[in-house]
C-alpha positions as CSV (number, residue, x, y, z in Angstrom):
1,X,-2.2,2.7,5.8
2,X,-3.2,6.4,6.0
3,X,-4.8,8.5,2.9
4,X,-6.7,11.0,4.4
5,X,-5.7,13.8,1.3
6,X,-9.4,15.4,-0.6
7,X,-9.6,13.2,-3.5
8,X,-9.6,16.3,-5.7
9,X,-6.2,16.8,-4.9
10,X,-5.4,13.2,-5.0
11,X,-6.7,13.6,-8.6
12,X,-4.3,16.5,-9.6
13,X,-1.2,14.5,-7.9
14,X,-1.5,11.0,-9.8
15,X,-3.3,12.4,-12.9
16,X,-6.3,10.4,-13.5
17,X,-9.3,11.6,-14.9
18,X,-11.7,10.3,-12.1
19,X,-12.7,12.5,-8.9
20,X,-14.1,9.3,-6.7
21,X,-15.6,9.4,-3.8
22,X,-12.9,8.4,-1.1
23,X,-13.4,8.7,2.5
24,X,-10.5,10.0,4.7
25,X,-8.5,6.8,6.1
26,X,-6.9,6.7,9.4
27,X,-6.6,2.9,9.7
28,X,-6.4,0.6,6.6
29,X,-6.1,-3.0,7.0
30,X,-4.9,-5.8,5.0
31,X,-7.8,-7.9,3.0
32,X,-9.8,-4.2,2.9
33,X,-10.3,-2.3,0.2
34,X,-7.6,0.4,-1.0
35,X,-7.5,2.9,-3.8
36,X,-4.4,2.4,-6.4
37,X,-3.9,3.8,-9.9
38,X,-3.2,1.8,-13.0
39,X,-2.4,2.6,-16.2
40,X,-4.6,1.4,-19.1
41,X,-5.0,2.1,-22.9
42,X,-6.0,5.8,-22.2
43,X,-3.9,6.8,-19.1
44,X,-4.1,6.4,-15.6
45,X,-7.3,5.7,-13.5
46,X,-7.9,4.8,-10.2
47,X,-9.6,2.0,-9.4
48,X,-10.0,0.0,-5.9
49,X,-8.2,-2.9,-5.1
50,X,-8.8,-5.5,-2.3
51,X,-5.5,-5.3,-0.5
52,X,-3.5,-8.8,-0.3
53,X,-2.9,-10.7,-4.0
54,X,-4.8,-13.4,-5.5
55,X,-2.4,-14.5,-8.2
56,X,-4.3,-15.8,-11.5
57,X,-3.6,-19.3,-10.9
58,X,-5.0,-19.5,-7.8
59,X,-7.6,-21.9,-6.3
60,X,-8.0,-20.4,-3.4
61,X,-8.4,-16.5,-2.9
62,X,-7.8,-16.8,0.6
63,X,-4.1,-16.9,-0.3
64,X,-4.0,-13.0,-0.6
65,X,-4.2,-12.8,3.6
66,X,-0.7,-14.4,2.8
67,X,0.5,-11.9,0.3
68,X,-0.2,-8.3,1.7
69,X,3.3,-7.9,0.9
70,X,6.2,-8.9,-1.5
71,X,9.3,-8.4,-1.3
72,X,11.6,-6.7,-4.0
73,X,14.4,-8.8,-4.4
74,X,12.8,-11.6,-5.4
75,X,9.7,-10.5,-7.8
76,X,11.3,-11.8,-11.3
77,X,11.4,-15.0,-9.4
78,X,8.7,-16.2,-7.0
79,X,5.4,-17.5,-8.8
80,X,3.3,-15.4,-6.9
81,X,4.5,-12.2,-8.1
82,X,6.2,-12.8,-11.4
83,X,3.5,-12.2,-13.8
84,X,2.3,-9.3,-12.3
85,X,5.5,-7.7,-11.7
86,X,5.8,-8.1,-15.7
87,X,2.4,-6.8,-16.4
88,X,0.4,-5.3,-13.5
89,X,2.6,-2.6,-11.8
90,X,0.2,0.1,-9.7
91,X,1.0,2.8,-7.7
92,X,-0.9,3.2,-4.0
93,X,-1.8,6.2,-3.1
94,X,-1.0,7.0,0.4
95,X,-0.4,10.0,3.3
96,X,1.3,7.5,5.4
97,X,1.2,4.4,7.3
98,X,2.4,2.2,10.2
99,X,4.6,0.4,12.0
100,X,5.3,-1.8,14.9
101,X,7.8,-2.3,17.2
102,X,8.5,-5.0,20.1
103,X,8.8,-3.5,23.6
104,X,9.3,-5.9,26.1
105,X,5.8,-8.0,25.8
106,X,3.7,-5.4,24.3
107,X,4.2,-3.9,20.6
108,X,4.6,0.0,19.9
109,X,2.7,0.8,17.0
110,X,4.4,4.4,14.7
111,X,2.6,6.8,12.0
112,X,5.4,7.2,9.7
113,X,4.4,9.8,7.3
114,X,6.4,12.7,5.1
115,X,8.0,15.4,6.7
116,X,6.1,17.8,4.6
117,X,2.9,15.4,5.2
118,X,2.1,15.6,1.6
119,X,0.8,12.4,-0.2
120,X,3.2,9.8,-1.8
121,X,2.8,6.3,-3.5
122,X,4.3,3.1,-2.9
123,X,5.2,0.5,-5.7
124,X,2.4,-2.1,-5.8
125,X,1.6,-4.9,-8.0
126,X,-2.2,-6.2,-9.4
127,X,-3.9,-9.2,-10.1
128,X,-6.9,-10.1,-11.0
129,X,-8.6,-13.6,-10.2
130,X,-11.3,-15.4,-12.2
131,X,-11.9,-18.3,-10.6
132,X,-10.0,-21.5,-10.1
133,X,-8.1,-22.8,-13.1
134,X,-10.8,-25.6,-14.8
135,X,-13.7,-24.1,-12.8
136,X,-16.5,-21.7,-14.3
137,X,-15.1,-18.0,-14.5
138,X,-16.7,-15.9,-11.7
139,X,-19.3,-13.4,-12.7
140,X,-17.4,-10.2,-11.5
141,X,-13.0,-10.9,-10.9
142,X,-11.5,-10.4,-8.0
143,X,-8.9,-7.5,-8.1
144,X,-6.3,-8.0,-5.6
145,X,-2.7,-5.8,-5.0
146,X,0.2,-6.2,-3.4
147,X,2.6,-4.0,-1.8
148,X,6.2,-4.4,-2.4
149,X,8.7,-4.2,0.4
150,X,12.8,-3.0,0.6
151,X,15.2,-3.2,3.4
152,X,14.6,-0.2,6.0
153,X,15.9,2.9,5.9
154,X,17.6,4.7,9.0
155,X,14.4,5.4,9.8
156,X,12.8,2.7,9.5
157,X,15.1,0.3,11.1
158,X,15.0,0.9,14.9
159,X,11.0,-0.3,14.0
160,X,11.5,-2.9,11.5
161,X,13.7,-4.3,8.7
162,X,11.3,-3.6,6.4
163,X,9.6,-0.8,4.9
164,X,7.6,-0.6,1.7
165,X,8.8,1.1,-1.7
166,X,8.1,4.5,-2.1
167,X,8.5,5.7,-5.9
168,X,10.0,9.3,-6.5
169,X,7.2,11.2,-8.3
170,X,9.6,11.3,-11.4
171,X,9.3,7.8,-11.6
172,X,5.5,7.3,-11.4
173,X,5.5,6.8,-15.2
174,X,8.1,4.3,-15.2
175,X,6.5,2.0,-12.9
176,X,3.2,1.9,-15.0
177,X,4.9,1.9,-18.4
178,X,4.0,-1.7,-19.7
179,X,7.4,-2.0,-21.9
180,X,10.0,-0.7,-19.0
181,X,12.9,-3.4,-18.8
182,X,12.5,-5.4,-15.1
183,X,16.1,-4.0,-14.4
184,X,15.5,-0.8,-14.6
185,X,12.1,-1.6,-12.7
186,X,14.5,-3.3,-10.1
187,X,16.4,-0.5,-9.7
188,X,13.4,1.6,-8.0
189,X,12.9,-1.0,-5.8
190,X,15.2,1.0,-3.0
191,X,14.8,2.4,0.7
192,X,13.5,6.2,0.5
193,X,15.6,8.9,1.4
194,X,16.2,9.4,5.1
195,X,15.5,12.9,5.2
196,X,12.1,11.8,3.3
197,X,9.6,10.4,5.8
198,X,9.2,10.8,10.2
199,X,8.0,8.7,12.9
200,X,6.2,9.3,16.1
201,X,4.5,6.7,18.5
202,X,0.4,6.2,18.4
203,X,-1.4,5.4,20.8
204,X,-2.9,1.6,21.1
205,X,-6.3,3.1,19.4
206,X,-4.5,2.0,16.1
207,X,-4.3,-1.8,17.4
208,X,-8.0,-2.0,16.6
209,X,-9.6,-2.0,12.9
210,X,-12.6,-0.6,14.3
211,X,-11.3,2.5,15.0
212,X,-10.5,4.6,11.9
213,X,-9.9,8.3,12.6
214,X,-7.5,10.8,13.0
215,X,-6.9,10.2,16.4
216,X,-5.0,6.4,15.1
217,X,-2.7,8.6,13.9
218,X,-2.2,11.3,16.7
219,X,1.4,11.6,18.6
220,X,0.7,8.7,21.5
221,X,1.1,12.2,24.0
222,X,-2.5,13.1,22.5
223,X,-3.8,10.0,21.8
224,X,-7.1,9.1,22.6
225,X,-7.9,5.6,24.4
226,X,-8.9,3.1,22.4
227,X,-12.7,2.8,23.8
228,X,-13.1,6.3,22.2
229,X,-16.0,6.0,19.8
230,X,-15.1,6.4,16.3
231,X,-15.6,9.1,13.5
232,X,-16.7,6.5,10.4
């Protein structure tokens, strides 16, 4: 994932009252931490999330490596998203993010991002984990998201047959909003528009979680090689 956007302006888009301190993101990984907003008694806040679910009832929280991603059609349904479909919705806070794609024996990675490059969110789901069940409760719970995935747009599918959910801005408050019907919930739970988002090739720089900088993200023309030394 990508969020690279000032975090005052991240602040005036999803309307929380924090202004954190997040550093610009070329290169997110699954299992690292991730910003996502939440709504709680007094509005929205952002908080940070490891990224992969833990689900409540775990016993294990290295499950969440398993569960970067869930997939729409089946939330209402599979144990390890139910709950938190009914009761933990988030949005995630993103400027883009990437994909891969199978050329011959090597893989292509792809920046998809807005056309207009500004920030968006994608529908994501929260836990938070205490401990085993019959164990001692852990000092400080784990907080753990999900992202949840559609079928591919046309852009999307010469890459992959997946992409995540992006929710329309106009829709932001139905996602949080703790008393919205799962139908209608379902019904977000779409491809984005094809005139929405663009994709160019990276260069293999991305292919390494070391490197997070712009340059991840650069058209693979102006791409850096991978040994370059990173900005953070």
């Amino acid at each position: 994932m990508i969020l690279a956007t000032p975090a005052a302006e991240v602040q005036r888009l999803f309307g929380f009252p924090e202004l954190p301190n997040l550093q610009p993101r070329w290169n997110v990984a699954p299992t690292q931490p991730v910003p996502a907003v939440r709504r709680e008694e007094d509005g929205r806040h952002l908080v940070t999330l490891r990224w992969g679910l833990v689900p409540f009832w775990a016993d294990d929280p290295s499950i969440g490596a398993r569960l970067i991603n869930a997939r729409g059609e089946t939330l209402a349904e599979k144990p390890s998203f139910r709950e938190a479909f009914r009761k933990r919705r988030c949005l995630v806070p993103v400027d883009g993010f990437y994909e891969w794609k199978a050329e011959g024996k090597r893989k292509q990675g792809y920046a998809i991002r807005r056309r207009d490059r500004a920030p968006f969110a994608f529908a994501g789901l929260w836990e938070r984990w205490n401990g085993p069940k019959g164990g001692p409760a852990l000092a400080e719970p784990v907080e753990t998201l999900t992202i949840v995935t559609t079928t591919a747009n046309a852009v999307l599918k010469p890459l992959h047959d997946r992409m995540p959910v992006i929710l329309d801005e106009t829709d932001w408050d139905l996602w949080l909003d703790p008393a919205a019907p799962l139908p209608v919930l379902e019904g977000l739970l779409k491809p984005a528009p094809d005139a929405l988002l663009e994709a160019h090739p990276v260069g293999p720089r991305v292919n390494n979680v070391r490197n997070d900088d712009e340059a991840c993200a650069a058209p693979l023309d102006d791409a850096p090689p991978d040994d370059a030394p990173t900005l953070f």
